[in-house]
mmCIF file of the N, C-alpha and C atoms, coordinates in Angstrom:
data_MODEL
# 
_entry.id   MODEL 
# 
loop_
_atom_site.group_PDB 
_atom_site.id 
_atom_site.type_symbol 
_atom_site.label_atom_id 
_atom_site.label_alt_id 
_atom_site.label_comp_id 
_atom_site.label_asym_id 
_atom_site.label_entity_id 
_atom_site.label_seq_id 
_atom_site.pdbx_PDB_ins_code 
_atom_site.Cartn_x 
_atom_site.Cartn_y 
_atom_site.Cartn_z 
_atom_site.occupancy 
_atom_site.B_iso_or_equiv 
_atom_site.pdbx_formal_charge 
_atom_site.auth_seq_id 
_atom_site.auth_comp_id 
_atom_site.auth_asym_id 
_atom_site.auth_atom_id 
_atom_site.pdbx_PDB_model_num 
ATOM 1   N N  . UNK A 1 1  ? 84.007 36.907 -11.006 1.00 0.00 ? 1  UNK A N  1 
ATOM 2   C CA . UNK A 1 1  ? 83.273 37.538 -9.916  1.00 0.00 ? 1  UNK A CA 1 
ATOM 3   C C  . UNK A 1 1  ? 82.834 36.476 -8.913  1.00 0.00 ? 1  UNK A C  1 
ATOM 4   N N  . UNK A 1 2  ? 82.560 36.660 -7.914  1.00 0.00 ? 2  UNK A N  1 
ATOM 5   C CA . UNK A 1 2  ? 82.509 35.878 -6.608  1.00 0.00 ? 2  UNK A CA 1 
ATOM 6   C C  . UNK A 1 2  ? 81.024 35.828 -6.596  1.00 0.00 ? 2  UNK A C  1 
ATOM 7   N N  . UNK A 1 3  ? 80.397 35.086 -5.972  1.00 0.00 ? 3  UNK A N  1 
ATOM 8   C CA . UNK A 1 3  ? 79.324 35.338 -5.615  1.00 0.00 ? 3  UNK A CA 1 
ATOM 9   C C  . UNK A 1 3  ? 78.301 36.115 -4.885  1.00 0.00 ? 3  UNK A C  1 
ATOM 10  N N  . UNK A 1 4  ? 79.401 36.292 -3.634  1.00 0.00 ? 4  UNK A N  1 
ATOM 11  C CA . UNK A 1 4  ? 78.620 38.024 -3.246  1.00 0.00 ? 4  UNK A CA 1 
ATOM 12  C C  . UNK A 1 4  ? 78.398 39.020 -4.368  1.00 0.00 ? 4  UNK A C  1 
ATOM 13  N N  . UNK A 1 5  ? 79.754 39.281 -4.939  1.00 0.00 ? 5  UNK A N  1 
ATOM 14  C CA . UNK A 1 5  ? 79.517 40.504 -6.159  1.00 0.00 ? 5  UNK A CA 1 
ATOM 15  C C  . UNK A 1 5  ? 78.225 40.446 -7.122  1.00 0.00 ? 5  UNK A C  1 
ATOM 16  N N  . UNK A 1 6  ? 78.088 38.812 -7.222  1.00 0.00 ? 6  UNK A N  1 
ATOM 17  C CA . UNK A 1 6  ? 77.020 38.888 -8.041  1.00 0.00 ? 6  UNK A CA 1 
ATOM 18  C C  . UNK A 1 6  ? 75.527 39.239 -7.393  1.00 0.00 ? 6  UNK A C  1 
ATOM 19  N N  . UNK A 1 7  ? 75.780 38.774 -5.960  1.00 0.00 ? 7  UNK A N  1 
ATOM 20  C CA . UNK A 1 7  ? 74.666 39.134 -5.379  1.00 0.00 ? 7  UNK A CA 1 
ATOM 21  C C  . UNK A 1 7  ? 74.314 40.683 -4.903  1.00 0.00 ? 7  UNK A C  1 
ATOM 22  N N  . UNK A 1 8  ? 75.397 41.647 -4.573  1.00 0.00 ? 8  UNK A N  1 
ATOM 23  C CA . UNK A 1 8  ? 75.272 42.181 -4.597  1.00 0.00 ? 8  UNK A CA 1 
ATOM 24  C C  . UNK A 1 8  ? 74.869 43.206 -5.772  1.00 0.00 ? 8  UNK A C  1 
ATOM 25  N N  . UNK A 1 9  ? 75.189 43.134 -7.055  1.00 0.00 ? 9  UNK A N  1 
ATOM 26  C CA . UNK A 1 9  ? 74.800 43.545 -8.126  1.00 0.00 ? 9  UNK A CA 1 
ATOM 27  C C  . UNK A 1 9  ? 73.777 43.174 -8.549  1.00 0.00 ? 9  UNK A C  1 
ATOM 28  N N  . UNK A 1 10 ? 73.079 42.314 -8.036  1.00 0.00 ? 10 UNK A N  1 
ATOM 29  C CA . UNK A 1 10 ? 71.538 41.930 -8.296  1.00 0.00 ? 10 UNK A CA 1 
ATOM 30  C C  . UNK A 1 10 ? 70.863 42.740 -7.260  1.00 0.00 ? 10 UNK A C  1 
ATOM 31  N N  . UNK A 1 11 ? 71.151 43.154 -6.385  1.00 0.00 ? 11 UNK A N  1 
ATOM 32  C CA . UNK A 1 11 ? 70.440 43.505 -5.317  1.00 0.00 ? 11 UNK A CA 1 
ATOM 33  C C  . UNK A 1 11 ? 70.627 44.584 -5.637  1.00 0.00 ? 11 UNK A C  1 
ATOM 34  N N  . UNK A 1 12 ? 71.652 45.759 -6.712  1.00 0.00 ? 12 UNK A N  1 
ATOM 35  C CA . UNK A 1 12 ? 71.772 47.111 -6.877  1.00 0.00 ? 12 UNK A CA 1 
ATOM 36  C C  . UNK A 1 12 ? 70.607 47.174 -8.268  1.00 0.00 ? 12 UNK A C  1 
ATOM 37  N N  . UNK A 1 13 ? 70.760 46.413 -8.755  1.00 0.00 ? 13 UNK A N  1 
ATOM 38  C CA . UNK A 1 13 ? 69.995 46.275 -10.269 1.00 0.00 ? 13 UNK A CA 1 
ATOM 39  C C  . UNK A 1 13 ? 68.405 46.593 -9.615  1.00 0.00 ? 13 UNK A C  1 
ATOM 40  N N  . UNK A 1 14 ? 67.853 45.846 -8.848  1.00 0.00 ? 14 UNK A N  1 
ATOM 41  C CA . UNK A 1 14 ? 66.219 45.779 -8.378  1.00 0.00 ? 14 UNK A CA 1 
ATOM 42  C C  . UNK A 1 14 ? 66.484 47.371 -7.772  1.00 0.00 ? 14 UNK A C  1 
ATOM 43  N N  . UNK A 1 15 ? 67.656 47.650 -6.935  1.00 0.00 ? 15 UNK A N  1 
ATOM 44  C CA . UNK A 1 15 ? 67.038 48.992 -6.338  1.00 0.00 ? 15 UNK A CA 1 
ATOM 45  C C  . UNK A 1 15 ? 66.932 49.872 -7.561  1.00 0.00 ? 15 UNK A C  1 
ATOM 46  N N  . UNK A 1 16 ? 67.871 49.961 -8.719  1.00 0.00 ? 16 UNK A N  1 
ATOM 47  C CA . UNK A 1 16 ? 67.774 51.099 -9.556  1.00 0.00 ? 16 UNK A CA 1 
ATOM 48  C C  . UNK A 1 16 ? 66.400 51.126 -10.940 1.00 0.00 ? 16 UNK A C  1 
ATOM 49  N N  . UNK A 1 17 ? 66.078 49.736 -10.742 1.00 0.00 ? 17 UNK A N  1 
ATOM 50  C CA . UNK A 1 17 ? 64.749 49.249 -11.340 1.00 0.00 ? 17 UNK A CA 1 
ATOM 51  C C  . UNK A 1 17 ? 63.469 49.871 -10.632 1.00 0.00 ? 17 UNK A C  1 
ATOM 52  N N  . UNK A 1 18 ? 63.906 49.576 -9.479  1.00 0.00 ? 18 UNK A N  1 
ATOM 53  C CA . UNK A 1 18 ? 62.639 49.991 -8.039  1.00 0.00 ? 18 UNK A CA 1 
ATOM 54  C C  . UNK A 1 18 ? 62.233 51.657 -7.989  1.00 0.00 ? 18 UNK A C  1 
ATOM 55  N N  . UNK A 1 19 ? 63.802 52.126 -8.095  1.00 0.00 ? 19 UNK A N  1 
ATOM 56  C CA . UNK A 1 19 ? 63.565 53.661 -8.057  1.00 0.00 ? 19 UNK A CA 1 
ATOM 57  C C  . UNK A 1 19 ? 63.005 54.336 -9.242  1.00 0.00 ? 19 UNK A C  1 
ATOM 58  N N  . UNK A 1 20 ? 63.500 53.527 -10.551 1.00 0.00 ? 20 UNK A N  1 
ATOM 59  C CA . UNK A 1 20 ? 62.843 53.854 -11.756 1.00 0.00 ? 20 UNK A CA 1 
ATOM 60  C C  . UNK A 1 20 ? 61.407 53.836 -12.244 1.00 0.00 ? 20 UNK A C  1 
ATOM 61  N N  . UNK A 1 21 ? 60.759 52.742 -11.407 1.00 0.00 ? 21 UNK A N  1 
ATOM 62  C CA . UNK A 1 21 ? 59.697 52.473 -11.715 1.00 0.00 ? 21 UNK A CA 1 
ATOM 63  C C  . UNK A 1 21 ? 58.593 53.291 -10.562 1.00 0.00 ? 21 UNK A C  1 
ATOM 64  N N  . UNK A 1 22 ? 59.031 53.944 -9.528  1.00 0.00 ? 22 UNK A N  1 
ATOM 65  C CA . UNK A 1 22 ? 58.877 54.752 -8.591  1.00 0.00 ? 22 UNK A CA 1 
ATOM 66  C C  . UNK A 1 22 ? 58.454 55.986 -9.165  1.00 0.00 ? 22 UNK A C  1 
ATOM 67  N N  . UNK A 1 23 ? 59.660 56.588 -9.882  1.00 0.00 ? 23 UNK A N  1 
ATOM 68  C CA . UNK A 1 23 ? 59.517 57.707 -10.238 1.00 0.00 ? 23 UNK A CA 1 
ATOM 69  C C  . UNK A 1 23 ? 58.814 57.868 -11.392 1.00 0.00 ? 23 UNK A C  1 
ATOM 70  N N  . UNK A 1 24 ? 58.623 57.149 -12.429 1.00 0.00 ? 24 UNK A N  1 
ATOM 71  C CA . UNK A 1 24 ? 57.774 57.101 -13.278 1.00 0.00 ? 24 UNK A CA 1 
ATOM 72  C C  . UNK A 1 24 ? 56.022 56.486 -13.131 1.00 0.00 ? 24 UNK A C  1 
ATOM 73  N N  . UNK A 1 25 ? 55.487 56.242 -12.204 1.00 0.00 ? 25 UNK A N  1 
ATOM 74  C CA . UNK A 1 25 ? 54.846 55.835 -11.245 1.00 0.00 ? 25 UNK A CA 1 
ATOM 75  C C  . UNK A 1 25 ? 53.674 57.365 -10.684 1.00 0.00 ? 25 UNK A C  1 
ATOM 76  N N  . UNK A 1 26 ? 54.993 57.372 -10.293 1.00 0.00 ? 26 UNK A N  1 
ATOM 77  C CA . UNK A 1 26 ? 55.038 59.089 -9.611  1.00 0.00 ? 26 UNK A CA 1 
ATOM 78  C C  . UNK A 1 26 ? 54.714 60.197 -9.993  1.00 0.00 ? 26 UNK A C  1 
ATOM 79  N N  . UNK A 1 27 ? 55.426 60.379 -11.190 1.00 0.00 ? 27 UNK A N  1 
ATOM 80  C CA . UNK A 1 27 ? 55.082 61.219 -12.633 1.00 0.00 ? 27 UNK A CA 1 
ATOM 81  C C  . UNK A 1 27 ? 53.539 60.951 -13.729 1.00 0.00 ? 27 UNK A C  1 
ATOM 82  N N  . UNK A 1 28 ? 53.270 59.867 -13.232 1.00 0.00 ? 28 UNK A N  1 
ATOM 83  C CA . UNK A 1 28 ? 52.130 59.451 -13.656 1.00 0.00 ? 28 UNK A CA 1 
ATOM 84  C C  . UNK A 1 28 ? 51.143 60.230 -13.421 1.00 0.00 ? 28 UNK A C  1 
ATOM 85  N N  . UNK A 1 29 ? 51.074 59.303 -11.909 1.00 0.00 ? 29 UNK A N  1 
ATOM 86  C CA . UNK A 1 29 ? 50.116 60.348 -11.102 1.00 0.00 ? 29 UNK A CA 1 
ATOM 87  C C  . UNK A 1 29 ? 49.629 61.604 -10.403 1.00 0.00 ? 29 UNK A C  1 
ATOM 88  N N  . UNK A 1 30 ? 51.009 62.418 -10.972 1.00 0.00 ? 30 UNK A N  1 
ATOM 89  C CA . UNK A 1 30 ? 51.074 63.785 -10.473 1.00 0.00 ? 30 UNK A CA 1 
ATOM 90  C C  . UNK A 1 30 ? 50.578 64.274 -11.884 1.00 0.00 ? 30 UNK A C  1 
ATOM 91  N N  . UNK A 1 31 ? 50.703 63.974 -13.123 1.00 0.00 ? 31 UNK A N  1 
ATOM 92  C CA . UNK A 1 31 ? 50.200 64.658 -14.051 1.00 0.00 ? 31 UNK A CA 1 
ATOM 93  C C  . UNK A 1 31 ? 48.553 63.989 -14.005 1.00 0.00 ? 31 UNK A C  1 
ATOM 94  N N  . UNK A 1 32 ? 48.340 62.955 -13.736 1.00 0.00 ? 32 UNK A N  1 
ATOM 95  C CA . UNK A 1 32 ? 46.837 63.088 -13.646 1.00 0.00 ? 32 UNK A CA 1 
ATOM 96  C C  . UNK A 1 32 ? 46.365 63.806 -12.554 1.00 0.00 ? 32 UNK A C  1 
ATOM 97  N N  . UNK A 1 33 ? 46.538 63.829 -11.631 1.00 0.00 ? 33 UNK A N  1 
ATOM 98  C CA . UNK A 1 33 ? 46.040 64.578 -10.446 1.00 0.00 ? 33 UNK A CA 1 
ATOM 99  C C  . UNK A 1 33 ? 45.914 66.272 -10.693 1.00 0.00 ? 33 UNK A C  1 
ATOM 100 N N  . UNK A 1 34 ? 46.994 66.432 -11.745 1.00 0.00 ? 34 UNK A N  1 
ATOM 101 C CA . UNK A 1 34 ? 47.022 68.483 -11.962 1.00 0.00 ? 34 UNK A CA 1 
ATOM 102 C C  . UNK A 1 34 ? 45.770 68.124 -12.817 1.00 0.00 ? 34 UNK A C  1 
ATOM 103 N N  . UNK A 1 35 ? 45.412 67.519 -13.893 1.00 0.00 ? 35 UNK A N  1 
ATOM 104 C CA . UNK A 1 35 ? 44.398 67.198 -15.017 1.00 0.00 ? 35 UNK A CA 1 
ATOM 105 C C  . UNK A 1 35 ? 42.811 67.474 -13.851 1.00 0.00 ? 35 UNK A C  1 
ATOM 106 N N  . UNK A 1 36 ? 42.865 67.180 -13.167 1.00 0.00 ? 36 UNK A N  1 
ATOM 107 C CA . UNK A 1 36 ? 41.068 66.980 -12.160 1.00 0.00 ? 36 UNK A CA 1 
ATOM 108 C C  . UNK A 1 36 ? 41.275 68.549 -11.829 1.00 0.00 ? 36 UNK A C  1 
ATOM 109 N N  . UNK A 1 37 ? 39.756 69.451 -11.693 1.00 0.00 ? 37 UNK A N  1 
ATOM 110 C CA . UNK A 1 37 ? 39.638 70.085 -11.384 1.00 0.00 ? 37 UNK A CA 1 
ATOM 111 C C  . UNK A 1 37 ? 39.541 70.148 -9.820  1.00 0.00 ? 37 UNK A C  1 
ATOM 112 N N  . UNK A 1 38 ? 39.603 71.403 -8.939  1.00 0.00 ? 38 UNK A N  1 
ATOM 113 C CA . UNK A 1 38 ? 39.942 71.322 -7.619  1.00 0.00 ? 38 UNK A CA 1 
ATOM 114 C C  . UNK A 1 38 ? 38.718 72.246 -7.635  1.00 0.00 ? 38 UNK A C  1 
ATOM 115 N N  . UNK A 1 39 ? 38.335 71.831 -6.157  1.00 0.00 ? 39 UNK A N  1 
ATOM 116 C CA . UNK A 1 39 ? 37.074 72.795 -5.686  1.00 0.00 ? 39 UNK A CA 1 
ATOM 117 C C  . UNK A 1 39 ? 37.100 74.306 -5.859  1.00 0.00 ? 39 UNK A C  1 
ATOM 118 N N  . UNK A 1 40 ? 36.506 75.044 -6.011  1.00 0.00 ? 40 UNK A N  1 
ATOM 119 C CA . UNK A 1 40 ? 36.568 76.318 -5.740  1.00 0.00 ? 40 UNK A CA 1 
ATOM 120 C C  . UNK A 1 40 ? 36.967 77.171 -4.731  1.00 0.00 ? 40 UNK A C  1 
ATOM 121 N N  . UNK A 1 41 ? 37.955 78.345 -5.013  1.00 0.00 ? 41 UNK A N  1 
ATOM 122 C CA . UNK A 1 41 ? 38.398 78.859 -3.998  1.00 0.00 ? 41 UNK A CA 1 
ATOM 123 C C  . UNK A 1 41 ? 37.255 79.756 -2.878  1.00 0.00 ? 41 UNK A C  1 
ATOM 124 N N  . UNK A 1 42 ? 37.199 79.398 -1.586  1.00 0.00 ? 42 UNK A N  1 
ATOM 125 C CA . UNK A 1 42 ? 36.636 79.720 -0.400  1.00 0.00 ? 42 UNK A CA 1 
ATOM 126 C C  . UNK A 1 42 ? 35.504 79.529 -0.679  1.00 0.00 ? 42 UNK A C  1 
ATOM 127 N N  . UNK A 1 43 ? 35.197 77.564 -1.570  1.00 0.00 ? 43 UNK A N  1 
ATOM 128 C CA . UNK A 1 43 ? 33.881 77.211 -1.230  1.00 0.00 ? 43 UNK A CA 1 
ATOM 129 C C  . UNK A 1 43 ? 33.902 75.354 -0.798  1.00 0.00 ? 43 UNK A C  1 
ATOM 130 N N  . UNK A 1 44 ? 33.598 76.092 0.601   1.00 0.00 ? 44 UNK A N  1 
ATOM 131 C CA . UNK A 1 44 ? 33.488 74.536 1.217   1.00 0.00 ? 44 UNK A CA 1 
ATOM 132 C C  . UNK A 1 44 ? 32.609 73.684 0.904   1.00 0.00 ? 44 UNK A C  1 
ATOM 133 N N  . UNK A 1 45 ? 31.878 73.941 1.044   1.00 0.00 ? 45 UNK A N  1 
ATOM 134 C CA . UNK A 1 45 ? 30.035 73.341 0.861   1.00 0.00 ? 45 UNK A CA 1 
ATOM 135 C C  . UNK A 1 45 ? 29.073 73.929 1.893   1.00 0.00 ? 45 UNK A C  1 
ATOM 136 N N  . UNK A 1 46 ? 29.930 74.419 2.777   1.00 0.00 ? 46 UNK A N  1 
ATOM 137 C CA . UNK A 1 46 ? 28.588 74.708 4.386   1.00 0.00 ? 46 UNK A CA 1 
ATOM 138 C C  . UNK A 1 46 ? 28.049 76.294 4.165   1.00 0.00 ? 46 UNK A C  1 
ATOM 139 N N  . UNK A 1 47 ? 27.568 76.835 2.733   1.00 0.00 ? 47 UNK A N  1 
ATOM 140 C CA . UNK A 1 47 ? 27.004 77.990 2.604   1.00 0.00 ? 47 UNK A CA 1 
ATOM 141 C C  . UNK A 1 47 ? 25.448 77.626 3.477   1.00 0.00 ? 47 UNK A C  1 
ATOM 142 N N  . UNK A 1 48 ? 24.663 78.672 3.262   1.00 0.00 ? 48 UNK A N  1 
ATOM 143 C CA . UNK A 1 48 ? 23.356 78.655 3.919   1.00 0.00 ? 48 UNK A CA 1 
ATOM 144 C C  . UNK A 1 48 ? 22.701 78.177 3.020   1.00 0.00 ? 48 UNK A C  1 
ATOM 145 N N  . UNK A 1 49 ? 22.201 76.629 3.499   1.00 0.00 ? 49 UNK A N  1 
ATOM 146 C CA . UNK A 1 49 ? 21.161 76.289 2.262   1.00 0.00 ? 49 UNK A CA 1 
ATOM 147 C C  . UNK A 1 49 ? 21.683 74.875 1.729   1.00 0.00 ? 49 UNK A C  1 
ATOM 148 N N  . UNK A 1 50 ? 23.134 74.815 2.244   1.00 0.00 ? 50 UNK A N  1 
ATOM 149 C CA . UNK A 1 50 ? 23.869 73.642 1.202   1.00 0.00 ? 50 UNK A CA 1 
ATOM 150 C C  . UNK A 1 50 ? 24.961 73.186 2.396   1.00 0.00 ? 50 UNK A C  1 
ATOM 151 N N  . UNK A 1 51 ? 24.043 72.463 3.688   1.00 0.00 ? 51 UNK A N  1 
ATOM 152 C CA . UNK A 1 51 ? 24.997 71.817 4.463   1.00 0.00 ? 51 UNK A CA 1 
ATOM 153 C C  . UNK A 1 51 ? 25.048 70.543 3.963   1.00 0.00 ? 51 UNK A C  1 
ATOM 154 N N  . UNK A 1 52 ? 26.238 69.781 4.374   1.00 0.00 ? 52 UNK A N  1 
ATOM 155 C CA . UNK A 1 52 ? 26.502 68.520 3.699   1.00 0.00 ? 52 UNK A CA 1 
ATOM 156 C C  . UNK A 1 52 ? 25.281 67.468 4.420   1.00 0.00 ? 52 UNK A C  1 
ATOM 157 N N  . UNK A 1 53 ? 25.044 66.216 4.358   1.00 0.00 ? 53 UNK A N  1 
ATOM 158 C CA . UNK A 1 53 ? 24.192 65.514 4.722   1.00 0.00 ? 53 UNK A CA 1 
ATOM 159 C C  . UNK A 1 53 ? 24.787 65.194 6.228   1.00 0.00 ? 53 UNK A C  1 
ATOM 160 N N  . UNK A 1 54 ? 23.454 64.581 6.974   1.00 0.00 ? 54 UNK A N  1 
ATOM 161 C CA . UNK A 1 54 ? 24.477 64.685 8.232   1.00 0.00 ? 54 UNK A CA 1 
ATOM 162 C C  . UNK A 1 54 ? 24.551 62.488 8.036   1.00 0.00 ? 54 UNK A C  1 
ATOM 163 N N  . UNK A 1 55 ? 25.355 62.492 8.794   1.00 0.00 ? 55 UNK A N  1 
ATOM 164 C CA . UNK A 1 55 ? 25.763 61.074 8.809   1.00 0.00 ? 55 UNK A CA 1 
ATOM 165 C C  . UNK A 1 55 ? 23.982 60.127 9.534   1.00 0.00 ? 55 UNK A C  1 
ATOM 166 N N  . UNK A 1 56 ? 24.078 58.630 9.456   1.00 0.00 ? 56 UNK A N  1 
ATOM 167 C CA . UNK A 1 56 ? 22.699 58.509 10.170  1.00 0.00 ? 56 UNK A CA 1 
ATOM 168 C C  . UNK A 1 56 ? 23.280 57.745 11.472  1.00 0.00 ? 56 UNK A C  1 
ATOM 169 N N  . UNK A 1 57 ? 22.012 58.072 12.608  1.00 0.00 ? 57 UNK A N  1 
ATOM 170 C CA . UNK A 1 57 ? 22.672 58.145 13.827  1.00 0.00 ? 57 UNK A CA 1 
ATOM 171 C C  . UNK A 1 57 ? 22.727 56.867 14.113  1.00 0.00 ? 57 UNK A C  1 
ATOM 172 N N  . UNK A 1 58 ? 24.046 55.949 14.716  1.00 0.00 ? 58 UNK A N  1 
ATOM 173 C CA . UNK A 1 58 ? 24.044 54.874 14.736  1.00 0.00 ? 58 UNK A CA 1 
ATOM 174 C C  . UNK A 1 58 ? 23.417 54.070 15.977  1.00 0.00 ? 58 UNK A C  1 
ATOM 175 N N  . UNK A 1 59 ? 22.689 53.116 16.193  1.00 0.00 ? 59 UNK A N  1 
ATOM 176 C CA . UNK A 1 59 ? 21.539 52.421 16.795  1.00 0.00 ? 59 UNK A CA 1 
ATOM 177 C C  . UNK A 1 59 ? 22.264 51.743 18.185  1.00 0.00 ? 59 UNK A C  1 
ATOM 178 N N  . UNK A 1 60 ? 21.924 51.861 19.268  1.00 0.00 ? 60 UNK A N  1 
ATOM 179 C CA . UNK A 1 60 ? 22.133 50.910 20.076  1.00 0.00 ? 60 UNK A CA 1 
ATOM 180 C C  . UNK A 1 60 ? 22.132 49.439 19.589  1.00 0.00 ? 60 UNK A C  1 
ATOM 181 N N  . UNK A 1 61 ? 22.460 48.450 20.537  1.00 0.00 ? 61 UNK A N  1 
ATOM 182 C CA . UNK A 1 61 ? 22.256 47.102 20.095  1.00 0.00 ? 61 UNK A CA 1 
ATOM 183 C C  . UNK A 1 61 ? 21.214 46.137 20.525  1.00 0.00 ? 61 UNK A C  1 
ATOM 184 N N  . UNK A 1 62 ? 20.054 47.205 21.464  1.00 0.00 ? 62 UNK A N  1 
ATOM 185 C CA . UNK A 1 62 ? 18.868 46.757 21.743  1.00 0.00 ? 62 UNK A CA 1 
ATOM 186 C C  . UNK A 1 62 ? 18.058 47.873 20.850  1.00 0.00 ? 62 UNK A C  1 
ATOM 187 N N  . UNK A 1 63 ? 17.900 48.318 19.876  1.00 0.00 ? 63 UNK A N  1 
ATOM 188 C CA . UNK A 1 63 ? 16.948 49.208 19.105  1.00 0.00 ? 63 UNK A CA 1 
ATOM 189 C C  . UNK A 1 63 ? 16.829 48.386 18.196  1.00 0.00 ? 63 UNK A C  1 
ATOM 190 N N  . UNK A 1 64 ? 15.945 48.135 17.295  1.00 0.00 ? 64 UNK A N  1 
ATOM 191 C CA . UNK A 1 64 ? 15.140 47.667 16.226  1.00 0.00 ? 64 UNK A CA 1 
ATOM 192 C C  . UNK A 1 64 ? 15.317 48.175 15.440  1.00 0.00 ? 64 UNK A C  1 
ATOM 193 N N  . UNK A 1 65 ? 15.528 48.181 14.475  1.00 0.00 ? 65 UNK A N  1 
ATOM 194 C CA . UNK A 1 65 ? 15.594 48.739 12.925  1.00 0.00 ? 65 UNK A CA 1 
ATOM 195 C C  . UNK A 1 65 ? 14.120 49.362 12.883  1.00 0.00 ? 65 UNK A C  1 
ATOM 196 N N  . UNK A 1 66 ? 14.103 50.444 11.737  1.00 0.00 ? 66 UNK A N  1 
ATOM 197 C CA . UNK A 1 66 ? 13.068 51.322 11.836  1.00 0.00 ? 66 UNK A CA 1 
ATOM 198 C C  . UNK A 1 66 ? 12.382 50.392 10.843  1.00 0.00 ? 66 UNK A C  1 
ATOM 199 N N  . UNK A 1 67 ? 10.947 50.433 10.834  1.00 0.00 ? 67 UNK A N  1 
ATOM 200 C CA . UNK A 1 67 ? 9.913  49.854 9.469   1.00 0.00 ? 67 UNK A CA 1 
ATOM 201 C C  . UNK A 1 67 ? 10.404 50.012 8.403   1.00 0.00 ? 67 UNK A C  1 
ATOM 202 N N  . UNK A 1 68 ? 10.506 48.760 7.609   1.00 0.00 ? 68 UNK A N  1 
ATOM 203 C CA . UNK A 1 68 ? 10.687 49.215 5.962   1.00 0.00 ? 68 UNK A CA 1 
ATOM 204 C C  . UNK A 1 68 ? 12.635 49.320 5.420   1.00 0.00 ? 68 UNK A C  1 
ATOM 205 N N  . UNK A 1 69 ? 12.914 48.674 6.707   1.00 0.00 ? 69 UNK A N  1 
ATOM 206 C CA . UNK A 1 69 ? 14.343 49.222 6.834   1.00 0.00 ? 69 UNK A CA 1 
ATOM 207 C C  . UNK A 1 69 ? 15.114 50.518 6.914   1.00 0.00 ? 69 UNK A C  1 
ATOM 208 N N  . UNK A 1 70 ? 14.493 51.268 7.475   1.00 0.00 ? 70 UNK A N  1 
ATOM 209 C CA . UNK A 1 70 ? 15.059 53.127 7.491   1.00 0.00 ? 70 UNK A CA 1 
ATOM 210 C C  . UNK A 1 70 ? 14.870 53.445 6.186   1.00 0.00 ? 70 UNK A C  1 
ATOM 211 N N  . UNK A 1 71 ? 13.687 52.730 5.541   1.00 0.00 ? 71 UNK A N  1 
ATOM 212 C CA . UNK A 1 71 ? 13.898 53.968 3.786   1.00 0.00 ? 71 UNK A CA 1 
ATOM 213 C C  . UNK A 1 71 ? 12.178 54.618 3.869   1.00 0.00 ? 71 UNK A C  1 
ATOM 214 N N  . UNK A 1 72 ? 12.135 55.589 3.253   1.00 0.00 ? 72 UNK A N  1 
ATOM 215 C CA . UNK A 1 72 ? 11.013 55.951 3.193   1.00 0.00 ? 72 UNK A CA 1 
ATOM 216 C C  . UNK A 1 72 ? 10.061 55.392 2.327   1.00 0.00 ? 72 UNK A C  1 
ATOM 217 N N  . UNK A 1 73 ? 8.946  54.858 2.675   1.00 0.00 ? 73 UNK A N  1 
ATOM 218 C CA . UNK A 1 73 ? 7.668  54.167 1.215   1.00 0.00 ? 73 UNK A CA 1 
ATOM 219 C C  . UNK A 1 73 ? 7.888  54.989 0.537   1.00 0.00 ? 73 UNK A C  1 
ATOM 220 N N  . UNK A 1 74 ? 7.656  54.061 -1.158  1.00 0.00 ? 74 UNK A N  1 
ATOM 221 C CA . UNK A 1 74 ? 6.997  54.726 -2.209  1.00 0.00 ? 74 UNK A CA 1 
ATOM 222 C C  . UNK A 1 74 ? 5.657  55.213 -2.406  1.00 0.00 ? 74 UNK A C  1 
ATOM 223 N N  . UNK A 1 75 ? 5.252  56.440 -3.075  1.00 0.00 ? 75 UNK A N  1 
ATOM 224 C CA . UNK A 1 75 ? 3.923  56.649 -2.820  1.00 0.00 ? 75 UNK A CA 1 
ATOM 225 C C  . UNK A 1 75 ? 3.141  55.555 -3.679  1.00 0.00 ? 75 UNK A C  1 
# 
């Protein structure tokens, strides 16, 4: 065999290694992913009573940090 051939047969070997390890990879994580439970059907979170948190509003770059660092005292 010539040396291309060999190179080329090294270079077929990694792809059929590559795809193997792909698909088993793959299969992995599709059977863990069915395993987790999924949210409930037609429940988002935004019922009355149970909106998600809202994000905190981000500060100019002349505002001061609030006292205490934005946390509330302990009593």
């Amino acid at each position: 065999m010539t040396t291309t051939m060999w190179v080329l047969a090294g270079i077929g070997a990694w792809v059929l290694v590559g795809l193997a390890v792909a698909l088993v990879f793959g299969r992995m994580i599709r059977l863990r992913d069915r395993g987790l439970p999924g949210p409930p059907d037609g429940d988002d979170g935004e019922r009355e009573g149970h909106l998600p948190p809202r994000p905190p509003r981000p500060r100019s770059a002349a505002e001061p940090p609030a006292p205490g660092g934005g946390q509330t005292p302990r009593p």
